[in-house]
TORKOL-4160 file (C-alpha; in steps of 0.2 Angstrom, whole numbers, padded with zeros to 4 digits, m for minus):
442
<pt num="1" X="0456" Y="0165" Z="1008"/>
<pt num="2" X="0447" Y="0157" Z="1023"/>
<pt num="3" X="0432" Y="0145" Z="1019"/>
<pt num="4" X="0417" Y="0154" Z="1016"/>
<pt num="5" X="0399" Y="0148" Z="1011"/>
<pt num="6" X="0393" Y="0162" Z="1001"/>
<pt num="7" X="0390" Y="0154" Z="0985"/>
<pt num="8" X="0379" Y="0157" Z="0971"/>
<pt num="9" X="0365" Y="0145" Z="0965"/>
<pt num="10" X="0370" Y="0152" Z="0944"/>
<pt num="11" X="0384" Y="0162" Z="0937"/>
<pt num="12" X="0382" Y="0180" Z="0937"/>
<pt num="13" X="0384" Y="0189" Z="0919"/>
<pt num="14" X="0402" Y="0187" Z="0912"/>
<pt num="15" X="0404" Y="0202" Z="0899"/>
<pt num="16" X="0422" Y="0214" Z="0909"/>
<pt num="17" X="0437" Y="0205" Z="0915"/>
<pt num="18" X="0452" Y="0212" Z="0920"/>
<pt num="19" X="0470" Y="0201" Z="0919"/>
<pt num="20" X="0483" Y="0207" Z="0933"/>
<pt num="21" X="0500" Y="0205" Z="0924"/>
<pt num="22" X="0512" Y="0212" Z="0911"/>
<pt num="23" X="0520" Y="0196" Z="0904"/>
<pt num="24" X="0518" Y="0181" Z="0890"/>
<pt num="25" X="0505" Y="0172" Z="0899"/>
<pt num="26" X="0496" Y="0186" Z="0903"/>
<pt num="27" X="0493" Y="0192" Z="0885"/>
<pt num="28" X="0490" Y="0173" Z="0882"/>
<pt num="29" X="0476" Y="0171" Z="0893"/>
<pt num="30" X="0467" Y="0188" Z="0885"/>
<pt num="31" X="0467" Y="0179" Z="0869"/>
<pt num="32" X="0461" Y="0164" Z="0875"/>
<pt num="33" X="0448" Y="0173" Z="0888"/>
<pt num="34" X="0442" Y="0185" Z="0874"/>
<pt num="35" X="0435" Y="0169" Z="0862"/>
<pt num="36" X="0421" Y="0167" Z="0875"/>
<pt num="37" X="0405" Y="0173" Z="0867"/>
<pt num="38" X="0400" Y="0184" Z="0882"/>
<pt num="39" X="0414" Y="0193" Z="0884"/>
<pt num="40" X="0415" Y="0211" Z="0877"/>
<pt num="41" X="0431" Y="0217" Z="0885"/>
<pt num="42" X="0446" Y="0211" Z="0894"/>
<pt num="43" X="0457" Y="0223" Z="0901"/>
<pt num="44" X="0476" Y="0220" Z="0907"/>
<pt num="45" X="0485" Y="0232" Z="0920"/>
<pt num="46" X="0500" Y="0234" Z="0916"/>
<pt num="47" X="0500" Y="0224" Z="0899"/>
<pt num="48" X="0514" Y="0226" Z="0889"/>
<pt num="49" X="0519" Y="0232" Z="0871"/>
<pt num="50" X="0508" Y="0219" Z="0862"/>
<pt num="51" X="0494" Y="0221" Z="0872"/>
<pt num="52" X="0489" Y="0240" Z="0867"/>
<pt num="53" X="0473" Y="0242" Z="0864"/>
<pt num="54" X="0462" Y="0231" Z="0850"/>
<pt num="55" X="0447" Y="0224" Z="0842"/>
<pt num="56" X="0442" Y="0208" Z="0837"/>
<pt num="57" X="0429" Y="0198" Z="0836"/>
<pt num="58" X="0417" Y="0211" Z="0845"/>
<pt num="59" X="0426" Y="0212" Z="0860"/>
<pt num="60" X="0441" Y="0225" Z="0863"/>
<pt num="61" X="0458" Y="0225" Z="0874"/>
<pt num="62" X="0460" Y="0238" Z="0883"/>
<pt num="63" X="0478" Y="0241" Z="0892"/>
<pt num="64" X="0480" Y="0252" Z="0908"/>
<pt num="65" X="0494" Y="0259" Z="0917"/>
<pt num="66" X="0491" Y="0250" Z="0934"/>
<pt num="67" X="0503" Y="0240" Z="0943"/>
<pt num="68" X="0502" Y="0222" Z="0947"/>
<pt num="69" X="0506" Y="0228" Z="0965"/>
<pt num="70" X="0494" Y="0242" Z="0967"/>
<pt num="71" X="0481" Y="0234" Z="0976"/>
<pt num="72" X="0471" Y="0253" Z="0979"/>
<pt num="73" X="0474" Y="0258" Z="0959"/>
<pt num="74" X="0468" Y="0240" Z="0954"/>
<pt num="75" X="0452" Y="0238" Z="0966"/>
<pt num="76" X="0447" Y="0258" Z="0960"/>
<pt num="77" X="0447" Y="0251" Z="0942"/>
<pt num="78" X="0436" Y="0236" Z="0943"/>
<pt num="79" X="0424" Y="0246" Z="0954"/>
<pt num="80" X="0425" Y="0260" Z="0940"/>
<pt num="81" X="0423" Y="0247" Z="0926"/>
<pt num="82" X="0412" Y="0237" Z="0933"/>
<pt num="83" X="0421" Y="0221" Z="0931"/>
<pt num="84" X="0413" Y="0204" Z="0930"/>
<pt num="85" X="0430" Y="0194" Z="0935"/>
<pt num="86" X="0449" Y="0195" Z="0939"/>
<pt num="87" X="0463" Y="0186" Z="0935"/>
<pt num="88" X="0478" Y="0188" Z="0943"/>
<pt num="89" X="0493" Y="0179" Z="0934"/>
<pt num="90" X="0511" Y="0182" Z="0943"/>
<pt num="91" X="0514" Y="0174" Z="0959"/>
<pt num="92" X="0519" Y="0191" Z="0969"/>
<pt num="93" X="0503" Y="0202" Z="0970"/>
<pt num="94" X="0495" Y="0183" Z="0974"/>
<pt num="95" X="0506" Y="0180" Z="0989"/>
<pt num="96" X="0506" Y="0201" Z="0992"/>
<pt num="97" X="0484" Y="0196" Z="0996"/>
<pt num="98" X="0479" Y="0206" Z="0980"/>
<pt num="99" X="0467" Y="0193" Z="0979"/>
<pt num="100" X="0460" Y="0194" Z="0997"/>
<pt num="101" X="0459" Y="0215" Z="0995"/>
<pt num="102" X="0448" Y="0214" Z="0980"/>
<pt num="103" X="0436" Y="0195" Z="0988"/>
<pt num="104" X="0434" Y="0207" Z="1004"/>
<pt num="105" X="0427" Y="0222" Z="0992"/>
<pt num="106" X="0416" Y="0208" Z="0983"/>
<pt num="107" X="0423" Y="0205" Z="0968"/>
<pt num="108" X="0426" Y="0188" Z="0959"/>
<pt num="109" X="0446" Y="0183" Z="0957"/>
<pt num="110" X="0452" Y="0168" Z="0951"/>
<pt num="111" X="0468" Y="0167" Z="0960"/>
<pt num="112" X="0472" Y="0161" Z="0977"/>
<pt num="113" X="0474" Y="0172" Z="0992"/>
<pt num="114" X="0491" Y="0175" Z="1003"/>
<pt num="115" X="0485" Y="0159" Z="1012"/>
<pt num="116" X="0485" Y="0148" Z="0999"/>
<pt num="117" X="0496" Y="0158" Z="0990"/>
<pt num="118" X="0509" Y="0151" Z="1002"/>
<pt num="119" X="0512" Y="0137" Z="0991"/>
<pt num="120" X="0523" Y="0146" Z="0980"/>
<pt num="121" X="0529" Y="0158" Z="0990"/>
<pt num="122" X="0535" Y="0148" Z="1003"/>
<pt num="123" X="0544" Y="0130" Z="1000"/>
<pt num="124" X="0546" Y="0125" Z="1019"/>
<pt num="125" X="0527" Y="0129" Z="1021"/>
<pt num="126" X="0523" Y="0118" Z="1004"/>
<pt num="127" X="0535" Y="0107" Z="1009"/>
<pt num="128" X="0527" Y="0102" Z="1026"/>
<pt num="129" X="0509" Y="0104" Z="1019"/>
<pt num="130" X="0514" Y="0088" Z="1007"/>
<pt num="131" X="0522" Y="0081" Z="1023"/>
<pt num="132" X="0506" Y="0082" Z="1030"/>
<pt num="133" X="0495" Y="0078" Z="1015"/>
<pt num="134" X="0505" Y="0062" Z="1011"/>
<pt num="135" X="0508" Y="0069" Z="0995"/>
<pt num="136" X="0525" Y="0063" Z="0986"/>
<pt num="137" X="0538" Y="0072" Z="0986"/>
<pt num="138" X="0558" Y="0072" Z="0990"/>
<pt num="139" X="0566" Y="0071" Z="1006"/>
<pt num="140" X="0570" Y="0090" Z="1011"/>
<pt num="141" X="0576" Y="0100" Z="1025"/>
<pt num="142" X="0574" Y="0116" Z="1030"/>
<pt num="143" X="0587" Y="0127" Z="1036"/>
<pt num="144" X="0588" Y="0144" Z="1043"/>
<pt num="145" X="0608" Y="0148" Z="1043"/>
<pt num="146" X="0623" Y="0142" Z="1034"/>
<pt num="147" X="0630" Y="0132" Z="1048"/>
<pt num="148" X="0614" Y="0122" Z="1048"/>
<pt num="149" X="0613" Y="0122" Z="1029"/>
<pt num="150" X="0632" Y="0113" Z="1029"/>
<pt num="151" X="0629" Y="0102" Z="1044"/>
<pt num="152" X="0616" Y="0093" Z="1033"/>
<pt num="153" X="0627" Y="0091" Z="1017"/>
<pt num="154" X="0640" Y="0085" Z="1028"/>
<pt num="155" X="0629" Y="0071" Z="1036"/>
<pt num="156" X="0621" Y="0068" Z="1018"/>
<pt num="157" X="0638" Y="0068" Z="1010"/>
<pt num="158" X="0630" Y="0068" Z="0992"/>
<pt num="159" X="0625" Y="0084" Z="0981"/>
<pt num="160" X="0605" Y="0091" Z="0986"/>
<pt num="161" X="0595" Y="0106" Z="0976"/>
<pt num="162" X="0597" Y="0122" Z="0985"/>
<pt num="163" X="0580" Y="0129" Z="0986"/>
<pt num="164" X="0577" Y="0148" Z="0992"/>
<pt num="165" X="0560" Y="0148" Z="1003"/>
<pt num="166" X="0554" Y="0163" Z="0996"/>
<pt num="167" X="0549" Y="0170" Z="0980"/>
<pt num="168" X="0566" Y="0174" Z="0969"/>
<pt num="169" X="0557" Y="0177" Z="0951"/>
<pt num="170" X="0561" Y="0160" Z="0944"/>
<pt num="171" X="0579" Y="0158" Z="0949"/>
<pt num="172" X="0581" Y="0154" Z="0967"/>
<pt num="173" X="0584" Y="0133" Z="0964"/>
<pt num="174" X="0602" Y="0128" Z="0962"/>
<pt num="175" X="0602" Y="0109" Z="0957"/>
<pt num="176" X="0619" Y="0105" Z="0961"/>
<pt num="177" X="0631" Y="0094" Z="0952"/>
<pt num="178" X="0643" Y="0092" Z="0968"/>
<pt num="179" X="0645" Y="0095" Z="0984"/>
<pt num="180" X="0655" Y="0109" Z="0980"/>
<pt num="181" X="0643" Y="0117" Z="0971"/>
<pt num="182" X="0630" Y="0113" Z="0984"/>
<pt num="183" X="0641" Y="0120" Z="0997"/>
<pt num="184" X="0643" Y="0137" Z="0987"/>
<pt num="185" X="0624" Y="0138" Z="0982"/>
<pt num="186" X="0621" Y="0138" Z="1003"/>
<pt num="187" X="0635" Y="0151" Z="1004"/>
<pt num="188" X="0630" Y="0163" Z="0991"/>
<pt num="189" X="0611" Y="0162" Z="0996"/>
<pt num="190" X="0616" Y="0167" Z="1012"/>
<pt num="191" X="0626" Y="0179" Z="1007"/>
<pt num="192" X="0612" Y="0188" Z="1001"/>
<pt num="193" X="0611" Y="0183" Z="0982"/>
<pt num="194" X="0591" Y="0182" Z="0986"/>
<pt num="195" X="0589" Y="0195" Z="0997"/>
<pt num="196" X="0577" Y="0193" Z="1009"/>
<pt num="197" X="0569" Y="0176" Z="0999"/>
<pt num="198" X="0585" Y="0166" Z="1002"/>
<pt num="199" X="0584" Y="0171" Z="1022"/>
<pt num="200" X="0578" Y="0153" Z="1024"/>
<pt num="201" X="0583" Y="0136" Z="1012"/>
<pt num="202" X="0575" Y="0123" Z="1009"/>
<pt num="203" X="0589" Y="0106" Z="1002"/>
<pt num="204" X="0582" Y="0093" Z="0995"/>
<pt num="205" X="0587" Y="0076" Z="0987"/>
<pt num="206" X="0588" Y="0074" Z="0972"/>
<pt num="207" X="0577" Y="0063" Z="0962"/>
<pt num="208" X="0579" Y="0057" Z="0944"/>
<pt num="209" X="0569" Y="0057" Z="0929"/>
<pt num="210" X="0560" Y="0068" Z="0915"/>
<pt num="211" X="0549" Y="0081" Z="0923"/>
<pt num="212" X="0528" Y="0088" Z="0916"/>
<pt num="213" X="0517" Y="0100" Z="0923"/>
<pt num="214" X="0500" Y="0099" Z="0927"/>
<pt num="215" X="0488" Y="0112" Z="0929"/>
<pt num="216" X="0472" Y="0110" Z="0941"/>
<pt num="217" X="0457" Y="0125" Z="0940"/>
<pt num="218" X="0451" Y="0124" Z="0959"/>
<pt num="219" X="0436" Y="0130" Z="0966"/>
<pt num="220" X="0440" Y="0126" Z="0983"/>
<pt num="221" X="0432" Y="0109" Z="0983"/>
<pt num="222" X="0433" Y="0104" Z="0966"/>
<pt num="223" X="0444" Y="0103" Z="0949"/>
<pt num="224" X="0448" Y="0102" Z="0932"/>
<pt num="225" X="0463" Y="0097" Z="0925"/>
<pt num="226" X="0471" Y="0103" Z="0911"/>
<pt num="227" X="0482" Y="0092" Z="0899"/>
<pt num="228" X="0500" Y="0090" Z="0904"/>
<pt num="229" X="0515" Y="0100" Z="0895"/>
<pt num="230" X="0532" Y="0100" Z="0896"/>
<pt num="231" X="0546" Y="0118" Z="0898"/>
<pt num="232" X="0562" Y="0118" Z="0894"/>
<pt num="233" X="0571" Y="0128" Z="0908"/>
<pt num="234" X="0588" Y="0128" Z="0900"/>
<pt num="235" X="0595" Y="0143" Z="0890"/>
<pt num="236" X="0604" Y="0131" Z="0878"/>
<pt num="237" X="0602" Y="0119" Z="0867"/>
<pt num="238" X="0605" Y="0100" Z="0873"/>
<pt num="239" X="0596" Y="0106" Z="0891"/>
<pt num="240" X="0614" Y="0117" Z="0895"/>
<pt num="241" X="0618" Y="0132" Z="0900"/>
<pt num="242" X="0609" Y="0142" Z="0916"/>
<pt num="243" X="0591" Y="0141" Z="0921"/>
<pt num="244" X="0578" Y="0151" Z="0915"/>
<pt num="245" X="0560" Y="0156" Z="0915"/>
<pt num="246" X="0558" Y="0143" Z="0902"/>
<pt num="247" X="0564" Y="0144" Z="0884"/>
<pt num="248" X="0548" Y="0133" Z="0877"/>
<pt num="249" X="0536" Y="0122" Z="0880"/>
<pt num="250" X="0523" Y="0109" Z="0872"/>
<pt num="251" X="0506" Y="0102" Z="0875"/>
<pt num="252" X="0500" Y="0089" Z="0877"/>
<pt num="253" X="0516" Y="0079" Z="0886"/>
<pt num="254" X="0514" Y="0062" Z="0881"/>
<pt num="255" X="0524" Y="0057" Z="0898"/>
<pt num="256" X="0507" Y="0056" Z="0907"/>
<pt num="257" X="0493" Y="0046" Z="0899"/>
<pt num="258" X="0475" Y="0048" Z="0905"/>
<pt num="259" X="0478" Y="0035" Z="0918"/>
<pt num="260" X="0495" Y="0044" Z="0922"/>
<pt num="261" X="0486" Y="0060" Z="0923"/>
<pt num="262" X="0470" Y="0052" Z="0934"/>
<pt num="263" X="0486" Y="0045" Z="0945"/>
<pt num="264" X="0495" Y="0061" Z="0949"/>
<pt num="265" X="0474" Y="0069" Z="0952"/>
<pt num="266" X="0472" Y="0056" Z="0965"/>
<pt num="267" X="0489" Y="0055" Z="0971"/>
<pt num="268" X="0493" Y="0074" Z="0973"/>
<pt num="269" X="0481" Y="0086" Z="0970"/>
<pt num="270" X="0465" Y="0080" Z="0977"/>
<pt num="271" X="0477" Y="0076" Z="0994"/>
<pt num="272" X="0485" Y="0096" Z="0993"/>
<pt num="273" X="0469" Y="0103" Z="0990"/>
<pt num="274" X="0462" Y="0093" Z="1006"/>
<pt num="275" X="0476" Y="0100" Z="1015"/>
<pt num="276" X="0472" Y="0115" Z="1011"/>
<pt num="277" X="0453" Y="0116" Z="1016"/>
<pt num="278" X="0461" Y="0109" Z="1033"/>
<pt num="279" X="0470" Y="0125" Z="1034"/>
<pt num="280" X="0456" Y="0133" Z="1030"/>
<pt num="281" X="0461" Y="0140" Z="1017"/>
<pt num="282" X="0449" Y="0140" Z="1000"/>
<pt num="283" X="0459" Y="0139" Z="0987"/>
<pt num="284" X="0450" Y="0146" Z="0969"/>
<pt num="285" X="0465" Y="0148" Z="0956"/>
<pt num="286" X="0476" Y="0137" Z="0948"/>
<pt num="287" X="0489" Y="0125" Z="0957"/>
<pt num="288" X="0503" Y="0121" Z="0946"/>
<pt num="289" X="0511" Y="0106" Z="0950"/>
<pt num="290" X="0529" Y="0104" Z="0945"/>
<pt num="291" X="0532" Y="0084" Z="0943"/>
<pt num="292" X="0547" Y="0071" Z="0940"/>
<pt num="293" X="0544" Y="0056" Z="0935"/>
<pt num="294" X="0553" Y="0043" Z="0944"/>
<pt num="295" X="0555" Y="0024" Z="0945"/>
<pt num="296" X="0544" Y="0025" Z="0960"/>
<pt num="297" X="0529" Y="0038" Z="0953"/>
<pt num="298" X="0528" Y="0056" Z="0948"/>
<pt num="299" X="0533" Y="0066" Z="0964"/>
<pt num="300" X="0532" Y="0084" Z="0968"/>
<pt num="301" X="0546" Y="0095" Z="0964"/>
<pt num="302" X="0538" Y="0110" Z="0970"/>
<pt num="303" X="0519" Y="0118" Z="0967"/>
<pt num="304" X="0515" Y="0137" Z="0959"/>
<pt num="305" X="0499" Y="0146" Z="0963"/>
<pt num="306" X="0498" Y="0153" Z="0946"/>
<pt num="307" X="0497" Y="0149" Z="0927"/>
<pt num="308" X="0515" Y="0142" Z="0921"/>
<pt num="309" X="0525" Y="0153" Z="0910"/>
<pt num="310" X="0527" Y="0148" Z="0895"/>
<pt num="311" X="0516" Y="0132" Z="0898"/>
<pt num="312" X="0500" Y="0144" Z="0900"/>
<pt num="313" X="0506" Y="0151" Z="0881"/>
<pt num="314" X="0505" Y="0132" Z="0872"/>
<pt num="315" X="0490" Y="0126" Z="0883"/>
<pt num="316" X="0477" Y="0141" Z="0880"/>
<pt num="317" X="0477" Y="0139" Z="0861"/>
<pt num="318" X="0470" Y="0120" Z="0865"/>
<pt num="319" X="0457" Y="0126" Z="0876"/>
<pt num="320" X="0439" Y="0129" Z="0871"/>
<pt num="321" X="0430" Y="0146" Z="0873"/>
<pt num="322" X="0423" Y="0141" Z="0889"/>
<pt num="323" X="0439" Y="0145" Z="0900"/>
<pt num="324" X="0433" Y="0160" Z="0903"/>
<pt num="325" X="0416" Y="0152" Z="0912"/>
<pt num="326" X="0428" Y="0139" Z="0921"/>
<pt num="327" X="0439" Y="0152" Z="0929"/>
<pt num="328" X="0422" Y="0162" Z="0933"/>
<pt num="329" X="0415" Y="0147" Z="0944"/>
<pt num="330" X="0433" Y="0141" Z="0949"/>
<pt num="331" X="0431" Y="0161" Z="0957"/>
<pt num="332" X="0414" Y="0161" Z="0964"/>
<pt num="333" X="0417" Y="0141" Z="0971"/>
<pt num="334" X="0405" Y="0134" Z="0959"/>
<pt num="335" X="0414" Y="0122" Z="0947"/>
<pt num="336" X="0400" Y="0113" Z="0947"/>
<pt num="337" X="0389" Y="0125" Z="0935"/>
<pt num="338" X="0403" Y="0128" Z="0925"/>
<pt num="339" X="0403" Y="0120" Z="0905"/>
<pt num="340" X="0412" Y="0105" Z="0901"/>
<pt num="341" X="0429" Y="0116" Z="0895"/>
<pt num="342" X="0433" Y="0106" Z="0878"/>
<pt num="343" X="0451" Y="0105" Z="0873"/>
<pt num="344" X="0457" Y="0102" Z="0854"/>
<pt num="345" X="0462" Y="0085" Z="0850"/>
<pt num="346" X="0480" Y="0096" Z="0841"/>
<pt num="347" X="0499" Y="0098" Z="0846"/>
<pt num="348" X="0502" Y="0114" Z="0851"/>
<pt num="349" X="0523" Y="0121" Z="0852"/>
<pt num="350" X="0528" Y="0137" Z="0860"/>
<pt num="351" X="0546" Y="0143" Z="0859"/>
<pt num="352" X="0554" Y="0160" Z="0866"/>
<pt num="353" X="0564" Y="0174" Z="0858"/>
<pt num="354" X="0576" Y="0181" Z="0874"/>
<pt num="355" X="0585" Y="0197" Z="0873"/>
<pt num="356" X="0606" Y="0196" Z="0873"/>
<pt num="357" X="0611" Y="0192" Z="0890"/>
<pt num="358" X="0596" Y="0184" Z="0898"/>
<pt num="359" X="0597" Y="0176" Z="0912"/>
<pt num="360" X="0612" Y="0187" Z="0917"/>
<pt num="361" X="0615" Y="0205" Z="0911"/>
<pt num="362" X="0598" Y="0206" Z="0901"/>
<pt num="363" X="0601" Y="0221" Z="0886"/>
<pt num="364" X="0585" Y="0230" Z="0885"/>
<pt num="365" X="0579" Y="0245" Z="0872"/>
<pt num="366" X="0585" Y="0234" Z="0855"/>
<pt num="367" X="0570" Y="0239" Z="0841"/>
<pt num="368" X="0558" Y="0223" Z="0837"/>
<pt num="369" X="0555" Y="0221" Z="0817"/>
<pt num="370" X="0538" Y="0209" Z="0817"/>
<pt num="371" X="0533" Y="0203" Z="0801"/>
<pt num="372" X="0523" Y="0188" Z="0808"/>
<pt num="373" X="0504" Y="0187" Z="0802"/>
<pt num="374" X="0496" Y="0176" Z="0815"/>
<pt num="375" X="0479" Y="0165" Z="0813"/>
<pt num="376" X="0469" Y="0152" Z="0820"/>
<pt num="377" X="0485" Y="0141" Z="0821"/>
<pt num="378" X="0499" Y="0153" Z="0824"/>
<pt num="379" X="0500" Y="0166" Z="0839"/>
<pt num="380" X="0512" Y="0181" Z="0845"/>
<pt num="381" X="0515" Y="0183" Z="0863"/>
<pt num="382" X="0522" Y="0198" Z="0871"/>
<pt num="383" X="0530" Y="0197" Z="0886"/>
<pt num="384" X="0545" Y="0209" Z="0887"/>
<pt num="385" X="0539" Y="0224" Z="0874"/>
<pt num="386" X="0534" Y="0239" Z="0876"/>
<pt num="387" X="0532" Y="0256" Z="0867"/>
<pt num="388" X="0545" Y="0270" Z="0866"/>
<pt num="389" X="0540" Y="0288" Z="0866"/>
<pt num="390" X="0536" Y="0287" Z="0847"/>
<pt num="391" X="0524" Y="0272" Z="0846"/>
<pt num="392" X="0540" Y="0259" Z="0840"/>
<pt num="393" X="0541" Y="0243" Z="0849"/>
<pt num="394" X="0557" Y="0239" Z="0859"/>
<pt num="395" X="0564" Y="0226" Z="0871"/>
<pt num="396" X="0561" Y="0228" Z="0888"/>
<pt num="397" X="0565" Y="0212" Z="0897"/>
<pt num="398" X="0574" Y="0196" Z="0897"/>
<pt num="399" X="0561" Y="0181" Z="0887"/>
<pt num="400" X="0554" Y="0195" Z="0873"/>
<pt num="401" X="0540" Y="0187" Z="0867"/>
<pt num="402" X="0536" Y="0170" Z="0862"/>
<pt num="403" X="0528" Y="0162" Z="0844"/>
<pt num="404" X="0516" Y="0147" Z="0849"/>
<pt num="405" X="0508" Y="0133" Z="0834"/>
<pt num="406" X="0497" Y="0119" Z="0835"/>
<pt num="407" X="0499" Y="0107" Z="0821"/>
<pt num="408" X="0491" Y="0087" Z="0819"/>
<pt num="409" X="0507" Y="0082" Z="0826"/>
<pt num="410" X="0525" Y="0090" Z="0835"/>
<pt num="411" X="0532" Y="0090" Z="0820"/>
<pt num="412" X="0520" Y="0100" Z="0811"/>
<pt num="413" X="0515" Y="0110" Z="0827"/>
<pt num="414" X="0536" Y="0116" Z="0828"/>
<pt num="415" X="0540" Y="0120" Z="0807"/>
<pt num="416" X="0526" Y="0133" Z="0808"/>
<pt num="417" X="0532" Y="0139" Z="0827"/>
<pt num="418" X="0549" Y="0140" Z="0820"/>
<pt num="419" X="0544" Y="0147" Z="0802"/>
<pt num="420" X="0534" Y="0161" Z="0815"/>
<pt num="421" X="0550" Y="0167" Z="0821"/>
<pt num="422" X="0559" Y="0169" Z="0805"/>
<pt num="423" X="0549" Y="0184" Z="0804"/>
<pt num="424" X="0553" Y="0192" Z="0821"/>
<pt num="425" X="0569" Y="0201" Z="0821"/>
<pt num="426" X="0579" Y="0210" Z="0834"/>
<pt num="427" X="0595" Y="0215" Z="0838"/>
<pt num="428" X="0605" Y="0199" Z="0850"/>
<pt num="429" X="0589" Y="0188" Z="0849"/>
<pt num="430" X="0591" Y="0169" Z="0855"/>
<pt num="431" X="0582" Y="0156" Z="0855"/>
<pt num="432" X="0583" Y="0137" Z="0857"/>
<pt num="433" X="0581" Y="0125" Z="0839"/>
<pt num="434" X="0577" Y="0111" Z="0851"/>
<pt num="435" X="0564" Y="0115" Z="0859"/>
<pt num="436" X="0552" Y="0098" Z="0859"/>
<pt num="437" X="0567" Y="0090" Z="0856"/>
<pt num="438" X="0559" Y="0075" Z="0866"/>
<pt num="439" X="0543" Y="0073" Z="0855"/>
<pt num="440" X="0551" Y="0079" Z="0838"/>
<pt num="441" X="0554" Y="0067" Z="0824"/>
<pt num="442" X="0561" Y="0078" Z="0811"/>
């Protein structure tokens, strides 16, 4: 989105919203966005099989067969509905310029355009806007062919992460042990394991030490962060096995303090979101920063334009029913009338049930037995459900759903999470018993 002045001098009327998305932290963000006192209906296209219609509260869900992509299908329904504000969670209809179609059209979205969007969607292009920005990150070097890919491992001689440029849904990074295994990561990216995200590479070193993420609302010019949490990318217990979407997460991290976190504002975000207005770009969404911290500061692993998933899962319980109001000025560029967004003083611990054979050959269509009871301290997200042709819930993707607590401390926070998903059953579930490993004392 190019800088624009039109901004309002009060915040229009927030009573229909509509989430873009069908996964975990999609139906996380309607719980949260439905605890805001004006709010009479939330509405998620395409949903998923645990966001089907519901009341609560006074104000209703209300699922619709649109697809993230369908930028016509989804700009028809908010000028049918009459909606107040958008928010779109995946990173492909964000770097597709769903977000520009419906801003041209005059409607409010939280959520970057394909401008800014860029961030995610292209690492060479984050890359040389932290370049640019001074914002730490490690050394990298973009490549457009193999030959030039293995000319820079021969002259490093040490093992790099292999990054595809593009999007490649959470499984394009290749953090090599080796230089063998950097060497076949270049090879089979080039040979098409990404398709068309994988046409370009991006190698970097590798730095060392325990990674967070922190999430910053933008309006363009200003932000707020939110408190920092920790995934667990792994598929296995001990941090083995292949990478994920995330198998857990938990909130807050204690790896970054408030000064920590005032140090990584200062230090990255205010610097990338400078950058960014020299672009010209406006940038009202969320960016994600994906940070390790190392003996000389945090550093960038990589930026997201959207909300982590499954961080967004353990950090909207924690937020207070304001974030509805905050993502509403983040989207019409006026943080600055927005309420203070309280966040409760709890723990919160999100772990995920996967489906047999995720990340690899995901089995899909297993029946899901739910027997969970969730309240003020325990929540259910959906992220791979749906419903068959007779109303029964069944799998139908790799990371099922997820059961998120908040408790006075980790401990407490992941018994109940883990007592949660003794009552979810299906057919080849799996999930990790470590997750919070970190901050767990039991």
């Amino acid at each position: 989105m190019a800088i624009s002045s039109t901004r309002p001098n009060t915040l229009p009327a927030l009573r229909r919203l509509l989430i873009v998305g069908s996964g975990g932290r999609e139906h996380a963000l309607s719980w949260g966005l439905r605890r805001c006192p004006s709010v009479e209906v939330v509405w998620i296209a395409p949903g998923n099989g645990g966001t089907k219609s519901e009341t609560s509260g006074g104000t209703s869900d209300q699922q619709v067969q649109i697809a993230e992509t369908d930028a016509a299908g989804l700009l028809s329904h908010c000028r049918a509905e009459a909606i107040d504000l958008v928010i779109v969670g995946p990173e492909a209809p964000l770097a597709a310029g769903l977000a520009d179609t419906l801003r041209e059209a005059g409607i409010a979205v939280f959520g970057p355009g394909a401008e800014g969007a860029q961030l995610e969607a292209s690492k060479a292009w984050a890359k040389q806007l932290m370049q640019d920005a001074g914002v730490p990150t490690a050394r990298h070097w973009a490549v457009s062919s193999e030959a030039e890919a293995l000319a820079v491992l021969k002259q490093v001689n040490c093992p790099l992460v292999v990054k595809a440029d593009g999007l490649a849904a959470g499984k394009g990074v290749t953090v090599a042990e080796s230089i063998a295994e950097t060497q076949a990561a270049i090879e089979e990216a080039f040979g098409g394991r990404f398709g068309a995200a994988g046409a370009q590479l991006v190698l970097e070193e590798r730095l060392q030490g325990p990674e967070v993420s922190v999430f910053a609302l933008c309006d363009g010019e200003r932000m707020v962060l939110l408190p920092p949490a920790q995934d667990h990318k792994r598929l296995e217990e001990g941090d083995r096995g292949p990478n994920t979407g995330g198998m857990g997460a938990y909130a807050p991290a204690p790896l970054l303090d408030q000064d920590g976190l005032e140090q990584v504002r200062q230090a990255v975000l205010e610097p990338t979101l400078k950058a960014l207005r020299a672009r010209g770009i406006e940038y009202r969404g969320v960016i994600y920063a994906g940070l390790m911290l190392t003996a000389n500061g945090p550093q960038v692993i990589e930026f997201n334009c959207r909300f982590g998933d499954p961080e967004c899962q353990t950090l909207v319980p924690l937020l207070g029913p304001e974030l509805a109001q905050v993502l509403q000025a983040c989207a019409h560029g006026r943080l600055d009338l927005a309420p203070t967004l309280t966040i409760g003083n709890q723990c919160s611990a999100c772990v995920v049930a996967a489906a047999k054979g995720y990340p690899n050959s995901t089995r899909t269509g297993d029946s899901i037995d739910l027997r969970l009871d969730s309240d003020a301290q325990l929540q259910l997200f959906h992220a791979g459900t749906r419903l068959d042709q007779s109303g029964n819930l069944v799998s139908s993707g790799g990371r099922v759903l997820a059961v998120v607590a908040q408790g006075r401390d980790f401990d407490a926070a992941f018994a109940a999470a883990y007592g949660g998903l003794k009552q979810v059953h299906f057919d080849g579930i799996h999930y990790r018993r470590d997750i919070g490993h970190q901050v767990r004392t039991d």
